[in-house]
C-alpha positions in Angstrom: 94.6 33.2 98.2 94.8 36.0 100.7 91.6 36.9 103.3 91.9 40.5 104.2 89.8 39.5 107.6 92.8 37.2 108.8 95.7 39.8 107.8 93.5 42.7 109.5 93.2 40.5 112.9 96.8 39.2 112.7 97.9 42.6 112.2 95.8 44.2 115.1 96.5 41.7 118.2 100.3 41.6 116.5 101.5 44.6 114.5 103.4 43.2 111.7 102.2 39.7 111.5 99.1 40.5 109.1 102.4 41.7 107.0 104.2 39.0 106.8 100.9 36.9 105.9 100.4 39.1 103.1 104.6 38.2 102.3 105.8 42.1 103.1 108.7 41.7 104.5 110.1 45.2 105.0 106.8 46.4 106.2 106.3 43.4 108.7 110.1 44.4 110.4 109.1 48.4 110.3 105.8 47.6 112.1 108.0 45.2 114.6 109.9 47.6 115.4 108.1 50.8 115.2 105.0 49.4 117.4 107.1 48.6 120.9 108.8 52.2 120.1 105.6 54.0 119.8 104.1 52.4 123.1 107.3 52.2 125.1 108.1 56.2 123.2 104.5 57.8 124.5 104.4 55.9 127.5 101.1 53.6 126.3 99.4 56.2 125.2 99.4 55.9 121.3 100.5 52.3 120.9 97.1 51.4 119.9 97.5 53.6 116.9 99.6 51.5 115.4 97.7 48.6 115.8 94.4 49.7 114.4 97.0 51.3 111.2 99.0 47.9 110.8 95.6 46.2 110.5 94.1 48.8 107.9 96.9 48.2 106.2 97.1 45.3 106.4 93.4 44.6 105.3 94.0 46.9 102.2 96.9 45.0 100.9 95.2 42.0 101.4 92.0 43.3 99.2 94.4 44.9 96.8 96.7 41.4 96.0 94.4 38.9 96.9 97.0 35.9 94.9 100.6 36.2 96.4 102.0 34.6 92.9 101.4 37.6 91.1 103.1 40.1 93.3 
């Protein structure tokens, strides 16, 4: 069973870990890739953005599809 609280933290120190947790793939390599090019793209300024997102998103997915065999 999936805990929204450990995708949400996973997700905000690490931006596409709480995604692969949940077993999303596609969104875990987007967030890999799309978090350093935010930070390095805005010079630091709005990386954090896509942490707190990632782990929002994480969290919701988690909530949503809380057993990973019926996905």
């Amino acid at each position: 069973m999936r805990n929204p609280g450990t995708a949400a933290v996973l997700s905000f120190f690490v931006p596409g870990l709480g995604q692969l947790y949940n077993g999303r793939w596609m969104r875990a390599i987007f967030w890999f890739i799309f978090t350093p090019g935010l930070w390095l793209g805005t010079g630091g300024f709005f990386g954090w953005v896509a942490h707190v997102v990632a782990a929002i998103t994480a969290y919701r997915y988690a909530r949503r599809h809380p057993h990973p065999e019926f996905d």
